[in-house]
C-alpha positions as CSV (number, residue, x, y, z in Angstrom):
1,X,-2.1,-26.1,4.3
2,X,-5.0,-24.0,5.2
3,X,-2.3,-21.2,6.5
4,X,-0.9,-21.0,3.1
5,X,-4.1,-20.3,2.0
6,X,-4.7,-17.5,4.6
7,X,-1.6,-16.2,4.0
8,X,-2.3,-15.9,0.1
9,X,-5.6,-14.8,0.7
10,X,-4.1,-12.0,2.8
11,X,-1.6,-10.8,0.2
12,X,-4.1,-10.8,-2.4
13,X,-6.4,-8.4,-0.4
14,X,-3.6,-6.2,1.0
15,X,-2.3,-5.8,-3.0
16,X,-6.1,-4.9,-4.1
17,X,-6.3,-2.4,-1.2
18,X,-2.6,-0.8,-1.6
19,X,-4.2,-0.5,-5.2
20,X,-7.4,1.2,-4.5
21,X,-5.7,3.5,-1.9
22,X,-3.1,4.6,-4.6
23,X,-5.9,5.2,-7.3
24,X,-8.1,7.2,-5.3
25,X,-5.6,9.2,-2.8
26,X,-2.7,9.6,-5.6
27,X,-1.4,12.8,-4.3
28,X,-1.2,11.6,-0.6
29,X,2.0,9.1,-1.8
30,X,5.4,10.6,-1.0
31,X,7.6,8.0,-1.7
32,X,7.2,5.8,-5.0
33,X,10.3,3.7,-4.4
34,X,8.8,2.5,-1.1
35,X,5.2,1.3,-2.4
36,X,7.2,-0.6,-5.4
37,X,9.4,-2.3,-3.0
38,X,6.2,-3.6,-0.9
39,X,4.2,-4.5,-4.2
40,X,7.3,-6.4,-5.3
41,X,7.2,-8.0,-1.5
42,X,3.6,-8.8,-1.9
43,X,4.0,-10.3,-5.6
44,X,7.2,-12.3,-3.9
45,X,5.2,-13.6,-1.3
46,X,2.6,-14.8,-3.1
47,X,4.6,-16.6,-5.6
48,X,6.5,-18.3,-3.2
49,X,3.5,-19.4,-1.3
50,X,1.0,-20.4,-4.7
51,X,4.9,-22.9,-5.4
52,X,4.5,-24.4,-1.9
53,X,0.4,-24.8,-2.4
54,X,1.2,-26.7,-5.4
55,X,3.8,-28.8,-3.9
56,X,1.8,-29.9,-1.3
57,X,-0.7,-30.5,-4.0
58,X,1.1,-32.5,-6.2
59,X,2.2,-34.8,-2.4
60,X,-1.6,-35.5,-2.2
61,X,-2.7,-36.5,-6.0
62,X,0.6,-39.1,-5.7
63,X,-0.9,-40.5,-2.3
64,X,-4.7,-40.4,-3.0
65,X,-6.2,-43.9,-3.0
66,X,-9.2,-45.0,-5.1
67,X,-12.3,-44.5,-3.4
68,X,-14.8,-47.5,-3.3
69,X,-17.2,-48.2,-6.7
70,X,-14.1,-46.4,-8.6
71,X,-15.1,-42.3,-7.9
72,X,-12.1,-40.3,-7.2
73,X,-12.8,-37.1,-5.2
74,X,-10.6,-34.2,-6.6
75,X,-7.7,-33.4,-4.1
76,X,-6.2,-30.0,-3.9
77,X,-2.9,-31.1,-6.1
78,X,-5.9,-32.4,-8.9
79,X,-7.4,-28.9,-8.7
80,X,-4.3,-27.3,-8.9
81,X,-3.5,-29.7,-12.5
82,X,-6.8,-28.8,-14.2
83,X,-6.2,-24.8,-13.6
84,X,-2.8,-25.5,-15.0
85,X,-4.4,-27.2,-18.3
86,X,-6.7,-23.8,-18.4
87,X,-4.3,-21.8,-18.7
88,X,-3.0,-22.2,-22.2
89,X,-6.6,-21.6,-23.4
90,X,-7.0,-18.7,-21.2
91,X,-3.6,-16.9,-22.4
92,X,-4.3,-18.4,-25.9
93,X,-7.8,-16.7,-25.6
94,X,-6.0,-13.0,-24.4
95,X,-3.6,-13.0,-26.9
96,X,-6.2,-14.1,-29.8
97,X,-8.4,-11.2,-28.5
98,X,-5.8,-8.8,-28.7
99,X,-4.4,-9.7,-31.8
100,X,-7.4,-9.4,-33.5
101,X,-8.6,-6.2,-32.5
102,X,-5.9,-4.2,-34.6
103,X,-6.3,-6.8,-37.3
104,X,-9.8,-6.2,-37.9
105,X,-9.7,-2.8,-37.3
106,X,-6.6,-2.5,-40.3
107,X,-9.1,-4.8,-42.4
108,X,-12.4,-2.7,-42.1
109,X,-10.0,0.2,-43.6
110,X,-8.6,-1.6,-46.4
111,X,-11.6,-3.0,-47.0
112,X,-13.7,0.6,-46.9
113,X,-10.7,1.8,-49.8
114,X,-10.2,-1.5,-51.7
115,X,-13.0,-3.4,-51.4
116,X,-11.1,-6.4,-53.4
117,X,-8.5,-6.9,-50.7
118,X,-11.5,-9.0,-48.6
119,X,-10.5,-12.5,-49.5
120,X,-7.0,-11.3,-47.7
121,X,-7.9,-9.8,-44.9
122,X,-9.9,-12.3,-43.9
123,X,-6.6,-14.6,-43.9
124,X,-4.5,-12.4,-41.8
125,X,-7.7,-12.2,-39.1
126,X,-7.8,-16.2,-39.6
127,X,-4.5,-16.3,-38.8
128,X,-5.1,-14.0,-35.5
129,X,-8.0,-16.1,-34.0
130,X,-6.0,-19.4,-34.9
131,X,-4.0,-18.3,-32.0
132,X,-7.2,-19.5,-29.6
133,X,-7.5,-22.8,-31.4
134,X,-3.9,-23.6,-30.6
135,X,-4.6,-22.9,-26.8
136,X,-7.6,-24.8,-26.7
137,X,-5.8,-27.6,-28.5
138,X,-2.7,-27.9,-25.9
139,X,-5.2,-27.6,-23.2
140,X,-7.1,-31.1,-25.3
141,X,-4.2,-32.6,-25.2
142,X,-3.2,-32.3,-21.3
143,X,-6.7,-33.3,-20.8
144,X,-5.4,-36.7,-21.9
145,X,-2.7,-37.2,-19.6
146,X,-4.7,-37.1,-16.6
């Protein structure tokens, strides 16, 4: 387990370095086709290895026995289920905040030329932001099955 987790850590660290060396030495890169092929390597890697993290995960919740006086400690594969439940709030969250950006922006101009157009743009901005109460209302509800 804890090589999967060295062997993620290194991916992660060679992608943020084969980033900052393309950012700040841009005109030293000859070949294009060869740094996509080893980000798409690294991105590979690390996919495959996060899938075997999480089925070695999910093997230790299912085998985890109670703990005396009834306190569970949180395995990896119980870690691994509450980032899961984040996410819908967390990609609930980005797409709320970039929905509502150009929303509101469109709003302040109607609102500067037609001032009695309020009432309706504060529906369509509603309607944006609802976007982060549906997240956070999926993520409630996976809560519950754990």
């Amino acid at each position: 387990m804890y090589y999967l987790l060295a062997i993620v850590t290194l991916i992660v660290l060679g992608t943020i370095a084969t980033g900052f060396y393309l950012t700040y030495e841009p005109a030293s890169v000859s070949s294009t086709k060869r740094i996509r092929q080893s980000v798409f390597f690294n991105i590979a890697v690390f996919s495959l290895t996060v899938l075997a993290l999480i089925t070695m995960g999910v093997q230790d919740v299912m085998a985890q026995m109670d703990a005396p006086g009834g306190i569970k400690e949180i395995s990896m594969g119980m870690g691994l289920a509450l980032l899961g439940i984040g996410l819908p709030t967390a990609g609930a969250t980005i797409g709320a905040g970039i929905a509502v950006g150009p929303v509101a922006s469109a709003a302040l101009a109607v609102i500067v030329e037609k001032p009695e157009l309020f009432g309706r743009s504060l529906v369509y901005l509603g309607l944006a932001e609802g976007i982060a109460i549906y997240g956070l209302v999926v993520s409630i509800l996976l809560l519950g099955k754990i």
